[in-house]
N, C-alpha and C positions, 0 to 999 in steps of 0.2 A: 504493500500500500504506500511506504514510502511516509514522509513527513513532508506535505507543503504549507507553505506560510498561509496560515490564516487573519487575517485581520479582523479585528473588532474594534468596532463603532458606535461609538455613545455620542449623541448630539446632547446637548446640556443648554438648557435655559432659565434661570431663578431657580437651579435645582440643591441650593445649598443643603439642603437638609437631608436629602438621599441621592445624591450624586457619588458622595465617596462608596458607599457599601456597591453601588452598580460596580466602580471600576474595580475596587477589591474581588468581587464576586469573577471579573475577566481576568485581572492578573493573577485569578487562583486558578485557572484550569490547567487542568493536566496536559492539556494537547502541548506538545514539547515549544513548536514551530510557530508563534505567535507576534503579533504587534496590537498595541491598544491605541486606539487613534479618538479623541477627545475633541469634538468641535464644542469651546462656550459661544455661544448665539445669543452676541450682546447682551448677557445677564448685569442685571441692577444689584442682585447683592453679592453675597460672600463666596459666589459658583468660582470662579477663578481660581481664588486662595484655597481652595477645597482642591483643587485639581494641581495647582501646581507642587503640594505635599509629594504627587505620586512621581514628578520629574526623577530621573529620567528615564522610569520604565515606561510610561507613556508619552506617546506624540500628542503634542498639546496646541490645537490652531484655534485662532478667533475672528472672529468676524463680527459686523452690526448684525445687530436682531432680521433674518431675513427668512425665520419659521424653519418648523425641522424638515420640512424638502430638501430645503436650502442646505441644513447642516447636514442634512444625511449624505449628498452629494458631495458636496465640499470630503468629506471623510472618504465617498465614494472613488473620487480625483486623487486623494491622495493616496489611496490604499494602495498597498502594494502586493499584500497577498493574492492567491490565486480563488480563495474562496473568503466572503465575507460573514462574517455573524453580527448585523445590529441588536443592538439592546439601549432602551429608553433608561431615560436618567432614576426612575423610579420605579427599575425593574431589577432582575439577580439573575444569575446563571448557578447552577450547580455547577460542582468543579470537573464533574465528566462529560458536562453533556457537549461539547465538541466530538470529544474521543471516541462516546458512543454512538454518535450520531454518523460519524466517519464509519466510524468500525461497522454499523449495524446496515452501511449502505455500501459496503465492499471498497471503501474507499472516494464513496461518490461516482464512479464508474458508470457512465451511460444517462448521467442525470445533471438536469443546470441547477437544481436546487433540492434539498431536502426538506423535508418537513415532518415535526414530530409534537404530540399537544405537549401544551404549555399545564404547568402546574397551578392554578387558580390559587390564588392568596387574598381572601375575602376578610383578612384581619381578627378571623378570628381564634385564632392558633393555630390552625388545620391548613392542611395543602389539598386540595381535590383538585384531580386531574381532571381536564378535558376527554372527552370519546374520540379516538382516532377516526379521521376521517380514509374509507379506502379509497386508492387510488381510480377504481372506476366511479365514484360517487362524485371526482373532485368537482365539477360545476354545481352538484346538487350541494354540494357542502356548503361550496361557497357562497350559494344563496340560501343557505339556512345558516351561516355563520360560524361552519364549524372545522373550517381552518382555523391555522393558530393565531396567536399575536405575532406583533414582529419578532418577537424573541426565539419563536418553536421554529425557524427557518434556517435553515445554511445555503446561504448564496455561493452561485459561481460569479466572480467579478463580471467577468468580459459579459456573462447571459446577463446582470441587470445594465452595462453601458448598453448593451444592443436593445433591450427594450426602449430606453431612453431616460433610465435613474426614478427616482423619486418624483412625483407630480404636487404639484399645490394647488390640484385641484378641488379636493374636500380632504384639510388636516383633520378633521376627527375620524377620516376613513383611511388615512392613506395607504394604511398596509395593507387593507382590504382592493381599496384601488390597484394595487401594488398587482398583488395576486391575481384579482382580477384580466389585467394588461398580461401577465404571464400565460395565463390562459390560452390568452386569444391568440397571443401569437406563437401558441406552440411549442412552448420551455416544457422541458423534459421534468419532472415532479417524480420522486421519487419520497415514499413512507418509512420513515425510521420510528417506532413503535413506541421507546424511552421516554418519557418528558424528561426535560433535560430545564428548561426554560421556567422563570417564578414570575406570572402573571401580576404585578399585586393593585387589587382591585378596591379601590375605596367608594363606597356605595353613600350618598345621601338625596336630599331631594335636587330636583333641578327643576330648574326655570323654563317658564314656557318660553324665552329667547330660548334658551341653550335646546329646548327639544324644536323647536323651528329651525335652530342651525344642525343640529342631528339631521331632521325629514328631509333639510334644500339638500345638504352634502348626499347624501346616503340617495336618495331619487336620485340626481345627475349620476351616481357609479352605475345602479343600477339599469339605468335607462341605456346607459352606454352599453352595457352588456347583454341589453333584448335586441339592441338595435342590431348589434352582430349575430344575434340570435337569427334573426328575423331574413337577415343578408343570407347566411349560409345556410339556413336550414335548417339549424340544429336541434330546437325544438323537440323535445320526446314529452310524453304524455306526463313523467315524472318531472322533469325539468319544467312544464307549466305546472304543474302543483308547487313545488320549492319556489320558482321565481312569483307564481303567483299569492302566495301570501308573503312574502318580502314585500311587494309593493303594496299589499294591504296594510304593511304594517307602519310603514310611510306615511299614506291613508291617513290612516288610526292615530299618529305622530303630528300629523299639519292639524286634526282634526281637533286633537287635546290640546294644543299649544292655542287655540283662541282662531286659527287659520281657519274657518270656515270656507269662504271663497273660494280660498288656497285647496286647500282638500280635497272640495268637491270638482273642482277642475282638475287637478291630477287623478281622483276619483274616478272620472268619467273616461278621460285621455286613456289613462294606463286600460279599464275597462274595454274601449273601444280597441286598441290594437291585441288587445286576447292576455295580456302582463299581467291581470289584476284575477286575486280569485277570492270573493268574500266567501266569509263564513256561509256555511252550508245548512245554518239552523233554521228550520221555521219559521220559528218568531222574528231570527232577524232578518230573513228577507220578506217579510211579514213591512216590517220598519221601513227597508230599504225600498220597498218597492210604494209605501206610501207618503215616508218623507224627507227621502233621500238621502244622501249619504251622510250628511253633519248631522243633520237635526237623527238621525237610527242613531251615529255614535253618540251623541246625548242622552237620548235614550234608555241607549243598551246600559251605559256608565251608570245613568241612575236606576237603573235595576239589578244593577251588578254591586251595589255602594248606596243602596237606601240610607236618605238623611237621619238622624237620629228623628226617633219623635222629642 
């Protein structure tokens, strides 16, 4: 199998508080052959002085704040390894999951990237692993979401320059986008079984902005990927089920967030080109068929979540 240079990529931005344990967590793997490459993306506080503690086992670049596209590429440009491992500022590696992810793909042999689920860290002392996605499922996965985070991946450099790097097209998607783009153009995916990768997930409420900027990002990925759907053919009876409620759930997302309008017109759109698959219940097409798509999710929400008396 050999040992090639792997690089790892942490883009960092106001990450003072969990930055260092990310690089800690790279500088501890086992894979012999490595570089840790650190872009801070114009950080306001103490992200720098955190980072340059690790000189000079890590490559340390900086730039103005230009979003983690920006910083991912830039690390991208710089890397030198022949396969890459990204990992977010507030995320951790186990210290095998290189070695096994190598080891358990022959080397990487015949594949531009690997992929293995991410170990979920929902804060509450426990680690639960994500469900491996198989490789004949990959488009169903990935319209149900159940590819990894950016962490579960081992990139081949040269396959993400030929894709064309990182997009800033929707940052709360983009590794989703990422994966998506890999798809389409035919990158070789290959399953390594392990998690290797520590997801860590901090749950509270959100804002109807932030779930409005979730439904615009997350429709535009998806929308690109029926459109291609739609060009080539690809379409199977199971792939309109998976894609079909991913866009309901957009739907259901512009619909909560106060987006009425918004909704019911992507509502209708994604419905018309065959994307959209509502709920299958009675009663709610019972709603849907008499008062349309907001006013059913209204509805449905206050029958699901009775006020108190």
């Amino acid at each position: 199998m050999g040992s090639p240079l792997i690089s790892i990529g942490i883009p960092a931005h106001d990450g003072a508080d969990t930055v260092a344990r990310a690089v800690e967590s790279a500088l501890a793997q086992t894979w012999p052959n490595k570089e840790v490459v650190v872009v801070d993306d114009g950080s306001a506080d103490a992200t720098r002085e955190r980072l340059q503690a690790f000189l000079p086992r890590i490559r340390l670049l900086t730039q103005p704040n230009g979003g983690r596209a920006s910083a991912r590429n830039a690390i991208l440009e710089a890397a030198r390894g022949e396969w890459i491992q990204w990992l977010d500022q507030d995320d951790l590696l186990l210290p095998q999951k290189i070695a096994t992810q190598l080891a358990e793909a022959d080397g990487g042999e015949g594949a531009d990237l690997l992929y293995s689920p991410c170990l979920l860290d929902e804060g509450a002392g426990k680690l639960r692993s994500q469900r491996p996605c198989p490789p004949e499922r990959l488009l169903a996965g990935w319209f149900e979401g159940e590819l990894p985070q950016t962490g579960g991946y081992l990139w081949r450099c040269e396959a993400v320059r030929r894709i064309g790097g990182w997009s800033a097209q929707a940052p709360l998607f983009d590794d989703y986008e990422l994966a998506g783009r890999a798809l389409r153009q035919g990158l070789r995916f290959r399953l390594t079984p392990s998690p290797g990768a520590v997801w860590r997930i901090r749950r509270g409420p959100i804002s109807a902005e932030r779930t409005r900027t979730f439904a615009r990002q997350k429709a535009t990925v998806l929308e690109e990927m029926a459109r291609w759907l739609d060009e080539s053919g690809g379409w199977t009876p199971s792939l309109r089920r998976s894609g079909g409620e991913a866009f309901f759930l957009v739907a259901r997302w512009l619909a909560r967030s106060g987006e009425a309008q918004e909704a019911e017109r992507f509502f209708t759109k994604a419905s018309a080109r065959g994307w959209l698959r509502a709920p299958r219940s009675p009663l709610y097409r019972i709603l849907l068929g008499g008062l349309g798509f907001s006013r059913a999710e209204r509805f449905s929400a206050a029958l699901r979540h009775p006020s108190p008396a």
